[in-house]
Backbone bond lengths (Angstrom), bond angles and torsions (degrees), N, CA, C in turn:
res aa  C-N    CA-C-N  psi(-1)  N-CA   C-N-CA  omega(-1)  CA-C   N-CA-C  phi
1 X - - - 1.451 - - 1.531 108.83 -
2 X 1.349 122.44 103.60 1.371 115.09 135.60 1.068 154.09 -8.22
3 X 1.705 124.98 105.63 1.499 120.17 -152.92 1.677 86.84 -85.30
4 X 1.044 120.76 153.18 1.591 118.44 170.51 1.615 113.08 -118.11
5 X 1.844 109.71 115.55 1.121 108.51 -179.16 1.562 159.44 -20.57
6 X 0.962 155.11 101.21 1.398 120.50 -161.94 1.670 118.55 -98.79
7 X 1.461 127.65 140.69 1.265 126.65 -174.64 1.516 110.59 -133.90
8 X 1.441 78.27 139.65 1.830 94.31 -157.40 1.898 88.19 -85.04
9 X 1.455 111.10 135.03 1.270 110.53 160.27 1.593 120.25 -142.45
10 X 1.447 97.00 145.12 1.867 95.69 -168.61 1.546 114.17 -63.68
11 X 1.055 103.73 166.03 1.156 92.19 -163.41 1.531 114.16 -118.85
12 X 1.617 90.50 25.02 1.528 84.82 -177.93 1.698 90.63 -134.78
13 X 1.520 136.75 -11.69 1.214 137.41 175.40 1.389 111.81 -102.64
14 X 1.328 106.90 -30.83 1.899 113.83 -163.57 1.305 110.24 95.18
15 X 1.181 121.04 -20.10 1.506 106.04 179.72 0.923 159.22 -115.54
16 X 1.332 144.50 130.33 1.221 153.51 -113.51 1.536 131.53 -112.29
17 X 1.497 99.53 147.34 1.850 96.01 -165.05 1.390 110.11 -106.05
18 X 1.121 110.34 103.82 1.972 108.92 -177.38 1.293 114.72 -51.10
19 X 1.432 123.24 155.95 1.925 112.58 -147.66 1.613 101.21 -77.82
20 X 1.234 152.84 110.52 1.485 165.13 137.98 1.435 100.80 158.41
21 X 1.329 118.23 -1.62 1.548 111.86 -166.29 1.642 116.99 -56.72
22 X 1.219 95.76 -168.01 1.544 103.63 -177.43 1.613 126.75 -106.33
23 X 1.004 105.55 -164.43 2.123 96.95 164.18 1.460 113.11 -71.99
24 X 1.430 79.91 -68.77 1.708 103.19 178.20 2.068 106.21 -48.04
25 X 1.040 113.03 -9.28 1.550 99.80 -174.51 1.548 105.22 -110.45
26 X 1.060 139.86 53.13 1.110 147.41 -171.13 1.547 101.57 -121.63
27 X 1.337 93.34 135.57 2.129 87.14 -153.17 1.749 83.20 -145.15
28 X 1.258 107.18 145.74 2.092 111.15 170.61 1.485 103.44 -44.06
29 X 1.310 92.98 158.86 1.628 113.24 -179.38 1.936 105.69 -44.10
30 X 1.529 89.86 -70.15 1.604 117.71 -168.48 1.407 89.50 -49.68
31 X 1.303 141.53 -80.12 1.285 132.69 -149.72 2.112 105.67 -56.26
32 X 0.810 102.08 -46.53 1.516 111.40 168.84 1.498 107.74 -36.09
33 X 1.296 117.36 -63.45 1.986 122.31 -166.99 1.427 108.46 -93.73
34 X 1.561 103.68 13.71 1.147 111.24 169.15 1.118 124.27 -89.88
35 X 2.054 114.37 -53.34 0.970 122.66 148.09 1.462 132.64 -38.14
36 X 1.458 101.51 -65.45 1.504 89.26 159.82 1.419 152.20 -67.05
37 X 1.219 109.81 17.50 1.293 117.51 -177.77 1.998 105.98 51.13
38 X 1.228 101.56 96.42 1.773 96.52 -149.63 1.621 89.25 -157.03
39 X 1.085 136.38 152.95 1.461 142.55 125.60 1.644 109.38 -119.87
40 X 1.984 82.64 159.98 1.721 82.95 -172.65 1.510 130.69 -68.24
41 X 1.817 89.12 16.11 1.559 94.17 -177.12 1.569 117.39 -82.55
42 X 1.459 101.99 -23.55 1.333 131.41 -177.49 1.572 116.92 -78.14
43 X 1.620 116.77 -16.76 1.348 102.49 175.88 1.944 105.42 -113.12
44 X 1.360 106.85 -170.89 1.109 95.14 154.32 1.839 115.89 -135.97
45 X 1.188 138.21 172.45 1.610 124.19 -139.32 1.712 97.94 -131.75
46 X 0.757 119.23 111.18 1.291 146.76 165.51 1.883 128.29 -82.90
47 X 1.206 140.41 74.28 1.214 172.74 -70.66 1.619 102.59 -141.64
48 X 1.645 132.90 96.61 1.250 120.89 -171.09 1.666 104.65 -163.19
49 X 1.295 134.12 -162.56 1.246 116.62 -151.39 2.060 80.09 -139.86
50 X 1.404 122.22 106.19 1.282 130.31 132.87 1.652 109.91 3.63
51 X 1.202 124.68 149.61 1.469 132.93 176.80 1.707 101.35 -70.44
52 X 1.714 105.81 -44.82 1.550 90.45 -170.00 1.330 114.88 -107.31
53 X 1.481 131.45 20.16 1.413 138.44 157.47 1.675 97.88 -98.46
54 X 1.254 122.22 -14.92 1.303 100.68 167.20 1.508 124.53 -77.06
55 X 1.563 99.11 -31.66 1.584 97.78 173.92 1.320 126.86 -105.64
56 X 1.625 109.44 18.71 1.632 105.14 123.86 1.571 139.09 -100.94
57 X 1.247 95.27 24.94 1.886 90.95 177.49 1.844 88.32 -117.23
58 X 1.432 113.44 -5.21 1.175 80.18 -172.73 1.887 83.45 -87.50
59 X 1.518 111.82 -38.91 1.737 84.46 -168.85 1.531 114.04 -55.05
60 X 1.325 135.68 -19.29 1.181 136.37 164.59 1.542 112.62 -29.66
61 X 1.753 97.78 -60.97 1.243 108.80 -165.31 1.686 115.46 -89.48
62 X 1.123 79.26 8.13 2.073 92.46 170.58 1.588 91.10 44.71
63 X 1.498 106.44 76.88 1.707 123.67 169.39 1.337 109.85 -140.19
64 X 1.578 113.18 103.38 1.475 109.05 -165.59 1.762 101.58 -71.69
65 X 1.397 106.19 136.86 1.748 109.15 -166.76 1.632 99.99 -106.38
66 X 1.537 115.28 16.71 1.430 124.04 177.79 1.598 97.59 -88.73
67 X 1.516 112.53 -44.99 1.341 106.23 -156.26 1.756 115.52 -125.67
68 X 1.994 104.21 6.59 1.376 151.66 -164.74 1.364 85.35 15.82
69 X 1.520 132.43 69.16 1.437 137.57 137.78 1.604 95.06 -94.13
70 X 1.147 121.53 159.70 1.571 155.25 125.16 1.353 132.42 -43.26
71 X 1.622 107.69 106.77 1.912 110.22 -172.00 1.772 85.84 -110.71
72 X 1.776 84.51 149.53 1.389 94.83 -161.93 1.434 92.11 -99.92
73 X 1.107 115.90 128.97 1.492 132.32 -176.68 1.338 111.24 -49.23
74 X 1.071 121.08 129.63 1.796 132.07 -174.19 1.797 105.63 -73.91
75 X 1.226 126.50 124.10 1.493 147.69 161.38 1.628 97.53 -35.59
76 X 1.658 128.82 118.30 1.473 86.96 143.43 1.554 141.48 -117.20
């Protein structure tokens, strides 16, 4: 039996980090199972936030990612 891969994908772009990869190597789903000769039947999907959708939901979420404490949003 075949272990079947797992691939982490953001979950707010789709796209995906091949397993040791980098920031910068984060490439769309499709082009990924393309290269690899892959369908998404063949992997299984693992759910996480991209380097640069993470650091806009965190400025969204006004979460400094220098010091990953929590600023409490100003009243206005």
């Amino acid at each position: 039996m075949a272990t079947v891969p797992i691939l982490t994908v953001c979950c707010v772009c789709k796209h995906v980090a091949p397993t040791g990869s980098t920031p910068s190597q984060w490439m769309p789903m499709s082009t990924f199972l393309e290269q690899q000769h892959l369908r998404p039947v063949d992997v299984r999907f693992s759910h996480t936030y991209c380097p640069i959708c993470y650091q806009q939901q965190a400025e969204a979420w006004a979460i400094s990612t220098k010091t990953g404490s929590e600023e409490t949003p100003r009243a206005a």
